[in-house]
C-alpha positions in Angstrom: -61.8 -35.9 34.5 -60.1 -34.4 37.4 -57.0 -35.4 36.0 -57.5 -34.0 32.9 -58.1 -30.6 34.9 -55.3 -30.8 37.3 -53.0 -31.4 34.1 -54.3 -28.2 32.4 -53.6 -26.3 35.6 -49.9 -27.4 36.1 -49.5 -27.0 32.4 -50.8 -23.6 32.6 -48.8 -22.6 35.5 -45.9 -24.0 33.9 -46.8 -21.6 31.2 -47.1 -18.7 32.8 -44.1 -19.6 35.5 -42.3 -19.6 31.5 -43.9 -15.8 30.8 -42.5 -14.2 33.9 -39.2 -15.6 33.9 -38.7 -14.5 30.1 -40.2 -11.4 31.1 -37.3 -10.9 34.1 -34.6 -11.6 31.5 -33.0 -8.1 31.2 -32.6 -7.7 27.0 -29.5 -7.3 25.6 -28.6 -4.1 24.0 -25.5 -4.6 22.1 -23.0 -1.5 22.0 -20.4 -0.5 18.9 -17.0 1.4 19.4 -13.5 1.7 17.7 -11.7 0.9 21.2 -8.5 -1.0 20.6 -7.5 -3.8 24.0 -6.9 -1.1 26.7 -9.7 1.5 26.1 -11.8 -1.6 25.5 -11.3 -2.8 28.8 -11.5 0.6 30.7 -14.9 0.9 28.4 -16.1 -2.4 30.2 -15.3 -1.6 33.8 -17.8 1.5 33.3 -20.4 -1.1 31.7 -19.7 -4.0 33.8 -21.1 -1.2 36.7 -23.8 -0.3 34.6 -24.7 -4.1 34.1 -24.6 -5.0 37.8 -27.0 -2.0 38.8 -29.8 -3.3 36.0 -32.6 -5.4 35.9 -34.2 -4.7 32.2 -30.8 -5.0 30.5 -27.5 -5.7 29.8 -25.1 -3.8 27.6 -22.8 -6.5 25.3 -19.5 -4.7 24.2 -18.5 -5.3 20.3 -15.3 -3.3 19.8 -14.3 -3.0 16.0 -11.1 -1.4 16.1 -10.6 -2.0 12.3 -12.5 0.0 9.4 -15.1 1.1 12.0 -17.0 3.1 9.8 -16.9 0.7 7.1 -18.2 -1.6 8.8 -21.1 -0.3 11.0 -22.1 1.5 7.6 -21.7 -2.2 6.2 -24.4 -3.2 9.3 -26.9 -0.6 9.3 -27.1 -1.7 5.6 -27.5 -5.3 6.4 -29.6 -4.4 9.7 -26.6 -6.3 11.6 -25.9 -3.2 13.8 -25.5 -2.9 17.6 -28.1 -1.2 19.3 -25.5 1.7 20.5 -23.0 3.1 18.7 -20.1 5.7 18.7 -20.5 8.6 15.9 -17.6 11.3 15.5 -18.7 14.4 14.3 -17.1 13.6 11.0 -19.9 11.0 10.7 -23.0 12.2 12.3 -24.3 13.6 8.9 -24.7 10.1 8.4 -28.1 10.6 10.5 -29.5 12.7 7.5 -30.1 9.3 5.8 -32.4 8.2 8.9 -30.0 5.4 10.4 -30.2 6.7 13.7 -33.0 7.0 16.0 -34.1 10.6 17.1 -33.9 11.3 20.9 -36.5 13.3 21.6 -38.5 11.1 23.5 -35.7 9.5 24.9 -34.1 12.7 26.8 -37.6 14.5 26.9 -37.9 13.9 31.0 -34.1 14.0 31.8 -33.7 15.2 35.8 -31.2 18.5 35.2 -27.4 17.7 35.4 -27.7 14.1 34.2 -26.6 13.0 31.0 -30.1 13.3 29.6 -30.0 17.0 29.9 -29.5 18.7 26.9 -28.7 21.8 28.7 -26.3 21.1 30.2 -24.0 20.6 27.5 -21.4 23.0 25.5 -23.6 24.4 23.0 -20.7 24.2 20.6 -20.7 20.4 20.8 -24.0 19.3 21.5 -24.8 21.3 17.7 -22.8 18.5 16.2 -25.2 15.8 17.4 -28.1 17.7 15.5 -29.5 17.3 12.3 -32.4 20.0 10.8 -33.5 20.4 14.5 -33.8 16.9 15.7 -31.1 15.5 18.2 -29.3 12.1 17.7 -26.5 11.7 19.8 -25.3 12.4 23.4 -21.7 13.2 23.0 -19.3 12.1 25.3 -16.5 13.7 24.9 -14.4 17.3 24.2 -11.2 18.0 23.1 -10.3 21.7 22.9 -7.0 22.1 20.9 -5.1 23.8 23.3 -1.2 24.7 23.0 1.8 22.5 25.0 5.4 24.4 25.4 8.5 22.8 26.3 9.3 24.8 29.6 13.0 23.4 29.6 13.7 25.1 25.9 11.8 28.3 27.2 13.9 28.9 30.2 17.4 28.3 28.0 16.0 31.1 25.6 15.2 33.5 28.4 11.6 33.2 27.6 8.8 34.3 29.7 5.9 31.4 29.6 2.7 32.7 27.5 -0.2 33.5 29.8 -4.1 32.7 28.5 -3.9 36.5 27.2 -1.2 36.1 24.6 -1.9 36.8 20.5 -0.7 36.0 17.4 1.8 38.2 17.3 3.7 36.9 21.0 3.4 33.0 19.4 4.9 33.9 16.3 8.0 36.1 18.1 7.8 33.5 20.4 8.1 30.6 18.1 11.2 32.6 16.0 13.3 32.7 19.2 13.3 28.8 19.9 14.1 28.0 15.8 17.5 27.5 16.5 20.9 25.9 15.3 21.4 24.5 18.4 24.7 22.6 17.6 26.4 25.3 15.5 26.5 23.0 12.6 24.8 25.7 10.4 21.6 23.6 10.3 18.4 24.6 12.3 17.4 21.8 14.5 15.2 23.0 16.7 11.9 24.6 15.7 9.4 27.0 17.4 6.2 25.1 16.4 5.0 23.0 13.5 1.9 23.3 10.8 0.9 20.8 8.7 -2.8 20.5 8.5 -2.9 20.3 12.3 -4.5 22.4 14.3 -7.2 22.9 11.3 -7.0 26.1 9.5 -10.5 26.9 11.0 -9.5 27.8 14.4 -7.3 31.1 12.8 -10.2 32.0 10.2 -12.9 31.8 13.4 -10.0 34.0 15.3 -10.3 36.6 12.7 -14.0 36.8 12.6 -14.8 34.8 9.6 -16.1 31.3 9.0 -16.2 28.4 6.3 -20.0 27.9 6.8 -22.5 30.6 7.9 -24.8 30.4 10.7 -27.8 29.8 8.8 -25.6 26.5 6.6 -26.6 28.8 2.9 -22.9 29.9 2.2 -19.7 29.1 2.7 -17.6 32.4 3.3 -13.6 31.2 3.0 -13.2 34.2 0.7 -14.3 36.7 3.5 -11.4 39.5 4.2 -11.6 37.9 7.6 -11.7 34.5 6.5 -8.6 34.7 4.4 -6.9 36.8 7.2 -7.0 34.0 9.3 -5.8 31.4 6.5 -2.7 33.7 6.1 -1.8 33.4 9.6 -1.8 29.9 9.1 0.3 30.3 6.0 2.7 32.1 7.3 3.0 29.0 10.0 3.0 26.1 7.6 6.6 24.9 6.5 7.9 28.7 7.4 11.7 28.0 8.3 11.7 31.1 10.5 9.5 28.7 12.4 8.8 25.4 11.8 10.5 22.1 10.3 9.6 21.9 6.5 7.2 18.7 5.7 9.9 16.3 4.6 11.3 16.3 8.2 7.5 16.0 9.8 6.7 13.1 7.5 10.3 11.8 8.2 10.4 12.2 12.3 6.8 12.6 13.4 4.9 15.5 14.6 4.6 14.5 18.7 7.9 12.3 18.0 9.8 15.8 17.9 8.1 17.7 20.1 8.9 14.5 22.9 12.4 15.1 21.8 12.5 18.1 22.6 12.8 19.5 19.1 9.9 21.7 19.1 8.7 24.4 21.5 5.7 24.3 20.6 2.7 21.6 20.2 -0.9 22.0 19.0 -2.4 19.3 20.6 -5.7 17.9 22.1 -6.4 18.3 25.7 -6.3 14.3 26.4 -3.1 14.0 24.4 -0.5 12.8 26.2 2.5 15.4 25.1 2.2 16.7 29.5 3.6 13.3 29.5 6.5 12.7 28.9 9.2 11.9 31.4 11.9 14.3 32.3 10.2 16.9 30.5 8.3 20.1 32.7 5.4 20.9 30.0 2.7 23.8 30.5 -0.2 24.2 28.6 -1.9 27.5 27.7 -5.0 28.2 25.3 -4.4 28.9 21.5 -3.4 32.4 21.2 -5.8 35.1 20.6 -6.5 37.2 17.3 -4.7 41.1 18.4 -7.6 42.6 16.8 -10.8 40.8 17.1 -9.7 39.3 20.8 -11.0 35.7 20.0 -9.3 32.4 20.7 -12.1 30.2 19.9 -10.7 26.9 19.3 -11.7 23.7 17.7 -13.0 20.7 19.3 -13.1 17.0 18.6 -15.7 15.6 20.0 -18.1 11.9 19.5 -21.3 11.2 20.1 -23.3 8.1 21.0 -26.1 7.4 18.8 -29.0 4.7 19.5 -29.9 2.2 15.9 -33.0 3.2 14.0 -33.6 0.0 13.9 -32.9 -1.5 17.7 -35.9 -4.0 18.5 -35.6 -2.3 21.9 -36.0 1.0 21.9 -36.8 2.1 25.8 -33.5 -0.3 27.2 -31.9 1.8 24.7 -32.6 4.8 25.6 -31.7 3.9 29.2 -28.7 2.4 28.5 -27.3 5.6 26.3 -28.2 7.8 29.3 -26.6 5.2 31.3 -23.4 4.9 29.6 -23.3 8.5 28.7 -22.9 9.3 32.8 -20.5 6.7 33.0 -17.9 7.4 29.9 -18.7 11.7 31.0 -16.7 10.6 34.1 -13.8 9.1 32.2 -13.2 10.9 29.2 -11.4 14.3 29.4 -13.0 17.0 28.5 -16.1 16.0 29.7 -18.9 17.6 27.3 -21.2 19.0 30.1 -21.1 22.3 31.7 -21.9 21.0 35.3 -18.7 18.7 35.3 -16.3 21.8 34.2 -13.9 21.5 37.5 -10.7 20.7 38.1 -11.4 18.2 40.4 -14.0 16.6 38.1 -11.3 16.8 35.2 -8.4 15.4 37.6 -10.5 12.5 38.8 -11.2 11.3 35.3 -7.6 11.7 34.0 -5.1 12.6 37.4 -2.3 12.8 34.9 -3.8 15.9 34.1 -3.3 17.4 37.4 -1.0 20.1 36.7 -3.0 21.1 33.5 -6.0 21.2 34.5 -7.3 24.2 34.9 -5.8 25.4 31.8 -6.9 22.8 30.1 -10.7 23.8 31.8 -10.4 27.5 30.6 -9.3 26.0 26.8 -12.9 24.2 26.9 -14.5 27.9 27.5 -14.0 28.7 24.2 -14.2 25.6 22.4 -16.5 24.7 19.3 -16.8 21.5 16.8 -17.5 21.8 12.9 -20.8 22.5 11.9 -22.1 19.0 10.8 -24.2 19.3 7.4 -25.9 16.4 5.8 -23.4 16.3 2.8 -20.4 17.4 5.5 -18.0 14.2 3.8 -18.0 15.7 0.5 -17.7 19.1 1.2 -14.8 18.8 3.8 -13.3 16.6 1.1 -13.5 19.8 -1.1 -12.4 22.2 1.9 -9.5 20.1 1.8 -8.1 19.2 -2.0 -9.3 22.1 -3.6 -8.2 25.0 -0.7 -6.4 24.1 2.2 -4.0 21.7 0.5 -2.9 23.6 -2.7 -2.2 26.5 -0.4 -0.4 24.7 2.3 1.4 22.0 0.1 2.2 25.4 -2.3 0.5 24.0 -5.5 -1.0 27.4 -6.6 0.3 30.1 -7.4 -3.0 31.9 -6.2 -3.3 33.9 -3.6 -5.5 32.8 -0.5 -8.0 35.3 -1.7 -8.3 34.2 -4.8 -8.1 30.8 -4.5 -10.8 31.2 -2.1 -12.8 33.2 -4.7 -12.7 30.2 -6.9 -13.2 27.6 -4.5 -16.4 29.0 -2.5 -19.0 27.8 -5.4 -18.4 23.9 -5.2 -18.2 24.2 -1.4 -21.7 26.0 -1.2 -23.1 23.1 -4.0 -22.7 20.6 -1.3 -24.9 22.9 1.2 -28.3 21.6 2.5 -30.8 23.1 0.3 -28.8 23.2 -2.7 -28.2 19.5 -3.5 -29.4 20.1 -7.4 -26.6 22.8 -7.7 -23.2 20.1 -6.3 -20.1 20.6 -8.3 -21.0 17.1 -10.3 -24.5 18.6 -10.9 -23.2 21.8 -12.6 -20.1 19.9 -14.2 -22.9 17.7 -15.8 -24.7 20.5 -16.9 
């Protein structure tokens, strides 16, 4: 009999000896991103940190450099996905269809100045992350288009460097005097700037006071006087030979490729793009130039957030890994999304090759905004796109701006929240 018992006991202890080791086991929170080899493994110093500090869990890197979106919507279908996953702003609208857990809870008692603190973030990008009030992403990154010049072509012209004060009318005089025939051959080989769809349209109609989507998301205004004052500026950029290469020679040479070879004076580029880079040339880089009448020189943002699964089987661990990871990639990305961590010294320690931009850089993000993100946002921006800004730019109307627009404006408000019985196919059907 006292055998029997004493075999219970160790068997029970065994048992629960079993229960607590399981229960030490940090859980695995597995984490999605588009990195290709090198971001990948620059990604996995920052977790391998996070891992090594942790007792409840462990953050297992999946990289899907390939048909990323494809594929995670592919898994959230299949309920395959990674626990964490990186969501541009193109894609958060995908949260209208509930894949993504709200973070309410999960940022609710963030200390101030962490990554949990939602105030601490550039309203402008945090609003992307948002869906009909309800936050589902931390982003973790901000890149204000901002404007590179070649100071080498500058000085040769006799041209002073633009300050953060210049307008619309100094880039375009300024962009006039570097498109040049440089070898006398009687063809123009060297261009002031280049439009071709980049930057978007929308930083020039913002500029002007107008907007593709109103505050409240019930219209879309692209036929606005200001709204089409803006487009025209952008017209009159776009393929303009007084200005800029036509499209054959961008298709044919590459947009950065010329402006490394010192073929244009001008870049728009984002602020982590490497165009400050390139050896043997002195770059500067100044904010987009503001509107001469309105002031502005708002400019767009690309920014990402990261989003935790609906559907994760561990939803505290990954909450704290998202905070956790959000401090971490904050202090390796450039811009960094948080107002706290807007200083050049912040900035330069993430990215040191941006030393000599920095600041600039830094006063770009102080006027910076993302799209507004609307649950049908794919098909509308689709429409922006093949019914407006392309015929115009690619001149295949012979409408004006303003009356393209006029036409236009309908099927771009059918894809607005609210009025999902009224989309273009809706009233085609009917």
């Amino acid at each position: 009999m006292n055998r029997k018992l004493l075999l219970a006991c160790l068997l029970a202890l065994l048992a629960l000896s079993a229960s607590v080791a399981a229960a030490q086991e940090p859980v695995t929170i597995r984490m999605g991103t588009w990195t290709g080899v090198d971001e990948a493994a620059e990604l996995q110093t920052i977790l391998d940190k996070i891992n090594a500090s942790q007792t409840e869990f462990k953050i297992v890197h999946e990289p899907q450099p390939a048909d990323y979106y494809t594929q995670v919507q592919t898994q959230l279908a299949g309920g395959t996905a990674p626990d964490l996953l990186w969501i541009d702003q193109d894609h958060l609208s995908l949260a209208a269809d509930g894949p993504f857990l709200p973070l309410t809870d999960c940022v609710a008692n963030a200390a101030k100045g962490t990554a949990g603190d939602v105030s601490d973030y550039y309203p402008g990008i945090l609003q992307t992350a948002y869906q009909d009030g309800v936050l589902y992403g931390l982003p973790w990154i901000a890149q204000p288009v901002v404007v590179y010049y070649n100071k080498g072509l500058f000085d040769k012209a006799g041209l002073a460097y633009p300050t953060a004060d210049w307008t619309w009318d100094d880039f375009m005089t300024t962009a006039k005097a570097l498109t040049k025939d440089t070898d006398g051959d009687g063809t123009v080989d060297q261009w002031g700037t280049l439009a071709w769809g980049w930057p978007p349209p929308q930083i020039f109609i913002w500029d002007a006071g107008g907007d593709v989507i109103s505050k409240d998301l019930a219209s879309s205004p692209i036929d606005s006087p200001e709204a089409v004052e803006g487009m025209n500026f952008y017209l009159n950029m776009a393929y303009n030979p007084e200005v800029a290469p036509n499209s054959d020679t961008v298709n044919e040479q590459g947009q950065n490729n010329m402006f490394k070879a010192g073929k244009i004076g001008m870049a728009w580029g984002g602020a982590a793009d490497d165009l400050d880079r390139v050896p043997g040339m002195d770059v500067g880089v100044v904010s987009v130039p503001k509107n001469p009448t309105t002031g502005s020189n708002l400019t767009f943002s690309w920014t990402a957030s990261t989003v935790i699964n609906a559907a994760t089987a561990h939803p505290k661990e990954a909450c704290d890994a998202l905070l956790a990871v959000s401090e971490g990639i904050d202090n390796w990305k450039i811009v960094s999304p948080r107002i706290s961590q807007a200083s050049a010294e912040h900035l330069i320690a993430s990215e040191p090759r941006k030393a000599a931009n920095a600041q600039a850089i830094l006063d770009a993000a102080q006027n910076m905004r993302a799209y507004d993100i609307i649950p049908q946002y794919q098909k509308w921006t689709d429409t922006l796109w093949s019914e407006y800004f392309g015929p115009l730019m690619n001149k295949e109307t012979d409408l004006s701006a303003a009356d393209l627009a006029a036409e236009v404006r309908a099927d771009l408000e059918g894809y607005l929240p609210g009025m999902a019985e009224a989309t273009p196919e809706a009233t085609a059907a009917s």
